[in-house]
Every structure is written in structure tokens, then in C-alpha cells.
N, C-alpha and C positions, 0 to 999 in steps of 0.2 A: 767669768768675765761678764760685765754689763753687758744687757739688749741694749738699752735707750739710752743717753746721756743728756742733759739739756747743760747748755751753755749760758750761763749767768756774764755776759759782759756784752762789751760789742769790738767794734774796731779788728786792729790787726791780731789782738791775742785770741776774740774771738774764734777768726781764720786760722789762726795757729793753734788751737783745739782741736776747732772740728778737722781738719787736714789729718790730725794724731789719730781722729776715734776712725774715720774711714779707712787710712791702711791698716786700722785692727778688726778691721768689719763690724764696726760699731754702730749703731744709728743715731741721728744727732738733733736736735730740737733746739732754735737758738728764740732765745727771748729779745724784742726788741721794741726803742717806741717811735710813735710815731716820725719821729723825727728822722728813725734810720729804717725806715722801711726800704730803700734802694740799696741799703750796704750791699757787700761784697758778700759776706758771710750770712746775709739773709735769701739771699739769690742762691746758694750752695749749698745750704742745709735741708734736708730729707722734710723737716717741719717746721713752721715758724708758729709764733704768735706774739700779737701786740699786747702789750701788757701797759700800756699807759702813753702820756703825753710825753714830750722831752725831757722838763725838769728831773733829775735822776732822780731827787724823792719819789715820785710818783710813778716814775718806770724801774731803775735798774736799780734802786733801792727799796723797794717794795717788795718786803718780804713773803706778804700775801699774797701775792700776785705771782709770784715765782713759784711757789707751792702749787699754788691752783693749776698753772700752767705745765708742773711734772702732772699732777694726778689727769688731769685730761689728757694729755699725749701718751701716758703711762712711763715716762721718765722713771728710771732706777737709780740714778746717779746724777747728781750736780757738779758739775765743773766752773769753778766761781773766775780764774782766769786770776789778773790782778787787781787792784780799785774794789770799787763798789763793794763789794759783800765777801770779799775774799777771807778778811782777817776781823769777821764778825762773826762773837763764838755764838750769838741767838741764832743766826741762822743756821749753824752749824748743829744747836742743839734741837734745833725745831726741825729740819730736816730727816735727824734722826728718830723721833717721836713719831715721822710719818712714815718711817721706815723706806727711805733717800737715803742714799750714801752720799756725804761730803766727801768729794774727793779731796783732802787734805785732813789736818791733827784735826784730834777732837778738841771738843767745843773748849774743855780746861786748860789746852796747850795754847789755845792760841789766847785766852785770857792772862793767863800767866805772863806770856812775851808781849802781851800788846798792855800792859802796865809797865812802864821805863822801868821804875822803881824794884817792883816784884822780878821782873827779869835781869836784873843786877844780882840779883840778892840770889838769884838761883843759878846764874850762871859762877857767882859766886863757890856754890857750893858744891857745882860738878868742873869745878877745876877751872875753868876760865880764867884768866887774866880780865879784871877790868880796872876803871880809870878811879884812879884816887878821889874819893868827894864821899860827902854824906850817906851813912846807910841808910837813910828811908826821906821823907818827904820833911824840908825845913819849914819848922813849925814858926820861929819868929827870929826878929834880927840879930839880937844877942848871939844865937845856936849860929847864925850864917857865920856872924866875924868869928868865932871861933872855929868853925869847919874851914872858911876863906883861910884865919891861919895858922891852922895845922896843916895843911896840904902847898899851901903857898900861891900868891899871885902871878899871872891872872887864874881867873877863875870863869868855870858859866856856870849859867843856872840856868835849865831846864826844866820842859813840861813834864810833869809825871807821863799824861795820856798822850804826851805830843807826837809831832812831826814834820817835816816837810819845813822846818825851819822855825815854824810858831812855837811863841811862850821857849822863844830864847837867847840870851841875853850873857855879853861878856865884859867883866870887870874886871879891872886893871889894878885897882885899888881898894882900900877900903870904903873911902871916897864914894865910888863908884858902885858898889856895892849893893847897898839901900834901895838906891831911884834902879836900876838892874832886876833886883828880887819882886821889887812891886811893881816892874813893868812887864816882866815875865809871869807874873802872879795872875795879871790882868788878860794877860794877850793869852794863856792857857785857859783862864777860864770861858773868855768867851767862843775860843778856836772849838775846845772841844767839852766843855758843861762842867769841868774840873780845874781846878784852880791849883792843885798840888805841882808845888817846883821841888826840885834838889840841887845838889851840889856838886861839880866835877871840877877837876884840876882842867884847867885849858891848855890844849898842847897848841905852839906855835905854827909850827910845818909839820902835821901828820900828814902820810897817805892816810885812805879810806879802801880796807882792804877787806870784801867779804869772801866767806867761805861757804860751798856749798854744798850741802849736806842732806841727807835720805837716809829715812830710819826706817824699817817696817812694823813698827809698835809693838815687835815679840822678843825685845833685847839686841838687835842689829843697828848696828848704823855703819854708815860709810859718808867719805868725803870725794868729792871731782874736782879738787882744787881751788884757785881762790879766785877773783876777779881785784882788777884797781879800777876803784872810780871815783878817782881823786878829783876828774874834771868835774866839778861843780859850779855850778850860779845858783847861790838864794837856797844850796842845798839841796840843789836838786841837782837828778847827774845828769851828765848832757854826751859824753864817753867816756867808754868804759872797756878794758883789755884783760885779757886772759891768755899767759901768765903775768904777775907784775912782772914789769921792770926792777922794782926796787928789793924784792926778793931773791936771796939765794936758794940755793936746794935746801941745804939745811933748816933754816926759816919754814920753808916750803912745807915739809916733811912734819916741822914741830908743832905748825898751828894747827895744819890739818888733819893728824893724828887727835891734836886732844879734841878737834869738834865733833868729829865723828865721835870720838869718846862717849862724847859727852850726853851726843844725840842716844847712841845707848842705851848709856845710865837712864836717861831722862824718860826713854818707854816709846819716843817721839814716832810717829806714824805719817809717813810723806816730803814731800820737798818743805826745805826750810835755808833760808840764809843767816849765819852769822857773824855779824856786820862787827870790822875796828877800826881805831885808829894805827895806825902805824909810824912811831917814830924814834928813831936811833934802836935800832934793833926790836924794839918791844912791841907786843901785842895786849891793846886795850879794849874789851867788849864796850858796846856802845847799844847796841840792841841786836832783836833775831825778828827775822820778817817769815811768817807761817805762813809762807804761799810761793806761790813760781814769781818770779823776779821780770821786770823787763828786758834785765838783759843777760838773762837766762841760756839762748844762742850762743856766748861767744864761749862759753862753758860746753855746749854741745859741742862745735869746731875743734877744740882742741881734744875732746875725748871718744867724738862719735855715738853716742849716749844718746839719745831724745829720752829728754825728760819728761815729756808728757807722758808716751808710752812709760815711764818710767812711774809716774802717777797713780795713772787707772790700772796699771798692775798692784802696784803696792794697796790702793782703795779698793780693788776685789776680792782682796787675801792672796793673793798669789805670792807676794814676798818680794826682793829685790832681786833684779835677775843677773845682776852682778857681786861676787866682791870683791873688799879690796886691792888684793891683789892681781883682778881681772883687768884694773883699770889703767888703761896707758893714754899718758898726755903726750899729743903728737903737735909742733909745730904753734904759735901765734895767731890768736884773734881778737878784732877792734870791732864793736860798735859803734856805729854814730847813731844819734836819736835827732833825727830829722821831723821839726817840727812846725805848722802850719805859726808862724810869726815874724816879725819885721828882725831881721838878723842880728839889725843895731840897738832897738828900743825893747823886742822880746815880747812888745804885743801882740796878740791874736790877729791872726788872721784868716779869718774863716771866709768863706767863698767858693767858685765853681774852681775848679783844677779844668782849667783846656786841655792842656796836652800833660798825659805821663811816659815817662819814659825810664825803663830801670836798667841801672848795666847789668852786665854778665859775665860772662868768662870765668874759665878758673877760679875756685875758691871767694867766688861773689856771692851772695845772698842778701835776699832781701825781703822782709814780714812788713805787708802793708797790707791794706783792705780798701787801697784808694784805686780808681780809674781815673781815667778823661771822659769827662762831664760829669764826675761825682762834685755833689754839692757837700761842702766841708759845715758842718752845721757850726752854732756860735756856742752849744751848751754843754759841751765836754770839754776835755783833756786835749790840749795842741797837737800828740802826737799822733804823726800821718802816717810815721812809718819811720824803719830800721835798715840801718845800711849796715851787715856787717863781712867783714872779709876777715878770710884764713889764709896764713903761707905757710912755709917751709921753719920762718922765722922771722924775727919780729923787722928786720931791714926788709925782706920780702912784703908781709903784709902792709907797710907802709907806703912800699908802690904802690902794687895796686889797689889800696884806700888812696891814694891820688889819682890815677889812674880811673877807680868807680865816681866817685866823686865827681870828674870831669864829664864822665857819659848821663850822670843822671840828669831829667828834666823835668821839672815840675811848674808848670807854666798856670795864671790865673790868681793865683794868692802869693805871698810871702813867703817864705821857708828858712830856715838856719843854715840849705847848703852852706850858702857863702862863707858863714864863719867856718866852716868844717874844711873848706877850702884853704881859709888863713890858715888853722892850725897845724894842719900835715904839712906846711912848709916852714915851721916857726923849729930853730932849731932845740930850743928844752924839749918840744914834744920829738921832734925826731930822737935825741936824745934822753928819752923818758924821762925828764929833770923837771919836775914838777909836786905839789902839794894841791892840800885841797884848797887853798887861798891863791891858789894862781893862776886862774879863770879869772877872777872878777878882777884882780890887778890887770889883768891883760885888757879886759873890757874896759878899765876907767883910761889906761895910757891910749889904748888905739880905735876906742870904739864907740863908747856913752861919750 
């Protein structure tokens, strides 16, 4: 097992790290910049140090800096968290050079899945189901109208390197098409320094259904079942449940059987999600994210599992300390991603929090790294923090996610309760009837 661990992030997964290395007896060094010198997780950690100004370039993206800051504390192990350096194989390959353990895949797994294209092509070929469209990057328009119709309209075209919604674009027609591929051409190139799009059949009403998955790099893998995180705006999730709704057991049983598979075959070493679409029975790979997830918790709830200790076991060599037929899924869990913004317009809002207050009771939890009179800085990520609740089943856990929801307080800035509030009363979501396009429908009829 690690002596030292340093923490590569900040915020609440921070806290949810280091929380992990202490009940392992671990010692924990978190890196931070100036901007978060009062965090939570900088207050709680055995060691800190500043490693730069706000801008993340210059702090939590500073690879040099993070290095320097293991070999002076004597750090054994990096714990990248998610964001920033998580699913960056340079750092992953330079840590090992200085003889640093990444705690997750090596530096090849995560280049391979973090190319759209390349991890198409390979989940391809460990059995995956994925989405009809182009096998590699479309080189010009001719090749699109022919891929557009051989698979059939609509269509998207995506970033080879993308994410988060950038460099991507859906056509309806042929029409449509053209100004689509060179608008996605564009917006890829400048998101992320590569300009490569492809081609996918567009599904109308998919869920977004991943599965989570732990390999030990020596031919093992296993699966903890799946999550829905269909609730989207702009592609990004905003709630997310574990078990779907829209799943049977059967289903259940067939997708998660071949990821594990797959994880396996693949050599894979650590937490990994493998991310689809879901619609009329089938399962479409879309990509696989080489890191812990945000909402990573509602997977723990239903299995009892902490993934992190799950992690720094697997990056020590110790192996996976379950399998799969160890693993029982008990009961319903919902996160909400509670975030510093205006509930209606979805702007930032950063500022002093007056008062915090978190519920409790039964089957409540909550990963935040905020206080009252924490200053919400303007130069990260909106989220302040995770609401998630467990029941018996999925009518249970939607009490009390109304029920937490009403005791929370966040007083000083903005936040998205409110919409979380709509939503647990809106009857598709009590009735799990929903797609990934039926967020923003609901925001244009009752809220923009």
C-alpha cells in the first residue's frame, strides 16, 4: 500500500479522496492555488502546497509543478480525481518515469479511449455494440453524403478529440449536412487543436446509460452495474440514478457482463466508465471515460463498494477485492449536482455562501467541500456540491430526495436547488419517463 498520496484536484472530489486515503492510513498532500487556499480539503490534509495562481493552466494543470510538489513532500502516488489531469496520458506517462504511481490506466489506455474514433474502433473489437456511422475520421464531403446515406438520416458529426458537447453537430438532411461537418470541423478544431470529426447515426430518444467497470491490469475485470444520466443540458449531466429505470434485469445482466468482458480482454487497470446510448432495447457505445466519474456515489449506494479504496488497492498491486459474484445491488440511488448558478439562465455564480446547511437522515449523503463564509472563487467548475440519496427503492428514494432537497440551504449565491425541487415533483421524472433531450424541452416550455 502507499505511504504518501498527493491529490491532483480540488473541490469536493478532492475531500472525497483524501476522506478514502485516511480510513486506509494513508498520508495525503493536496495541491492547490492560490485561489483555494481556504478550501475544505486544504484545511484537512496532512500537507499542502501552492503550486501556482488560479488560472488552472498555471496551477492544477501544471504538470511540472505537480511532480515537483510529489518529490518534495515524497509523494508515491497521484490521485488525479476528475477534470484537470485525470485523463491526460503525459501525465500519466511522466509520473511514471519519476517512479509515481498513477492511480488509474496507464498512460496507452487512456490515449486510446480519449481518441472518439480509436475507441470506437476498439470497443469494436472487444465486442461492444456501438453506433452506426463512419469507421475513422471523414476526410471530405462526398465520403460524409455517402456514410450520411448508408446508415440513414438524421445524422451527427462529431469531434474525433471531443466533449462536453463541442465540435457537434446534427443533420437532418442532406441539405443540412455540408454547413454541419464544417461547423463541427471548426468548433473541434478550435475546442481542442484537432479538427478530425465522424459520423454517427443519430438516435431520436436514447437514454445515456454508463456502466461501471474495474479491471486489475492482470486479465480481471468486473462490472457494479450501470447508472442513467439521461438528465442532460448542453450535455452535460445534471442527475443521474442507479439502477435505470428504463432497464430490465435481463438488459441489466447483458450489458454488464460484456463490459466487464471487455475490460478483461482489454488488460484495463483501475476505475473506468463505459458510456451508451440506449434506445428500443439496444446498446450503443458512445465512449469510455479512464477515471472516477462524478457520479461515481450513486454506484457506491447501491453496492456498498467505495471506489476509491477500490482504486489505490487496484494502483498498489493488490488486485480487486471483490468478484463478480461478490457483488450485490441493494435498493435506489439519485444524485443531484448542485451547482453555484442562476437556476433559470445557468450562469455562474460565484460569491460568499452565508449560510450552509445539509440534510440528513437516513440514506442522505452529501460530497461538498463548501462552508458558510467559504468564498466561491469565479475560476473553476460551478459544482459546489452532490446531493445523493439511497432507499429501499426507487418510490422511496424519491421521498426523501424531496424531502433532502427541502432541508438543504445554501444562502449567499445562486444554486440549481430550485430546479431539483421542480423536478422531483414533475410526474415523467417520478415516473422515470424521460430521454436525454428532455431537460432542455422542459427548460424551453417552463424556464428560459
Amino acid at each position: 500500500m502507499f505511504q504518501k498520496i498527493l491529490i491532483a484536484n480540488r473541490g469536493e472530489i478532492a475531500l472525497r479522496v483524501l476522506r478514502a486515503c485516511k480510513e486506509l492510513g494513508i498520508q495525503t498532500v493536496v495541491v492547490h492555488s492560490t485561489a483555494d487556499a481556504d478550501a475544505m480539503h486544504v484545511r484537512l490534509a496532512d500537507e499542502s502546497v501552492c503550486i501556482g495562481p488560479p488560472p488552472s493552466r498555471d496551477s492544477y494543470l501544471n504538470i511540472h509543478q505537480i511532480v515537483a510538489a510529489c518529490e518534495i513532500t515524497g509523494a508515491d502516488a497521484v490521485h488525479p480525481g476528475y477534470g484537470f489531469l485525470s485523463e491526460n496520458a503525459k501525465f500519466a506517462d511522466i509520473l511514471a518515469a519519476h517512479n509515481i504511481t498513477f492511480i488509474g490506466p496507464s498512460g496507452d489506455h487512456i490515449r486510446i479511449m480519449g481518441d472518439k474514433i480509436e475507441a470506437k474502433r476498439t470497443a469494436k473489437r472487444l465486442g461492444i455494440p456501438v453506433v452506426p456511422g463512419s469507421d475513422g475520421a471523414v476526410s471530405d464531403e462526398r465520403e460524409a453524403k455517402r456514410i450520411a446515406a448508408d446508415i440513414g438520416y438524421p445524422v451527427i458529426i462529431k469531434a474525433s478529440a471531443g466533449g462536453g458537447g463541442r465540435g457537434m453537430k446534427v443533420a437532418r438532411s442532406e441539405d443540412d449536412l455540408i454547413q454541419a461537418l464544417q461547423t463541427a470541423s471548426t468548433e473541434a478544431g478550435a475546442a481542442f487543436g484537432d479538427d478530425a470529426v465522424y459520423i454517427e447515426k443519430y438516435l431520436e430518444k436514447p437514454r445515456h446509460i454508463e456502466v461501471q467497470v474495474f479491471g486489475d491490469g492482470m486479465g480481471r475485470g468486473i462490472h457494479l452495474g450501470e447508472r442513467d444520466c439521461s438528465l442532460q443540458r448542453r450535455h452535460q449531466k445534471v442527475w443521474e440514478e442507479a439502477n435505470s429505470p428504463a432497464l430490465n434485469a435481463e438488459e441489466r445482466a447483458r450489458i454488464g457482463e460484456t463490459c466487464s468482458k471487455a475490460i478483461a480482454d482489454l488488460g484495463y487497470s483501475g476505475a473506468g466508465t463505459i458510456e451508451f446510448l440506449y434506445e428500443d432495447g439496444e446498446f450503443y457505445f458512445i465512449e469510455m471515460n479512464t477515471r472516477l466519474q462524478v457520479e461515481h456515489p450513486v454506484t457506491e449506494a447501491i453496492t456498498g463498494i467505495d471506489l476509491v479504496h477500490e482504486q489505490i488497492r487496484v494502483a498498489s498491486g493488490g488486485g480487486l477485492s471483490v468478484t463478480q459474484d461478490e457483488i450485490r445491488f441493494q435498493g435506489h440511488a439519485i444524485e443531484c449536482r448542485i451547482n453555484a448558478e442562476d437556476p433559470r439562465t445557468f450562469t455562474p455564480s460565484p460569491g460568499t455562501i452565508t449560510h450552509f446547511h445539509t440534510p440528513g437522515g437516513l440514506g442522505i449523503r452529501v460530497d461538498s467541500g463548501v462552508y458558510s463564509g467559504y468564498r466561491i472563487p469565479p475560476y473553476y467548475d460551478s459544482l459546489i456540491g452532490k446531493l445523493i440519496v439511497h432507499g429501499r427503492n426507487r418510490v422511496e428514494c424519491m421521498m426523501r430526495l424531496r424531502r433532502a432537497l427541502d432541508e438543504f440551504v445554501v444562502d449567499g449565491i445562486k444554486t440549481t436547488l430550485p430546479l431539483f425541487r421542480d423536478l422531483v415533483g414533475n410526474p415523467d421524472i417520478a415516473n422515470g419517463d424521460y430521454d436525454i433531450h428532455w431537460l432542455e424541452k422542459y427548460l424551453v416550455e417552463t424556464v428560459e
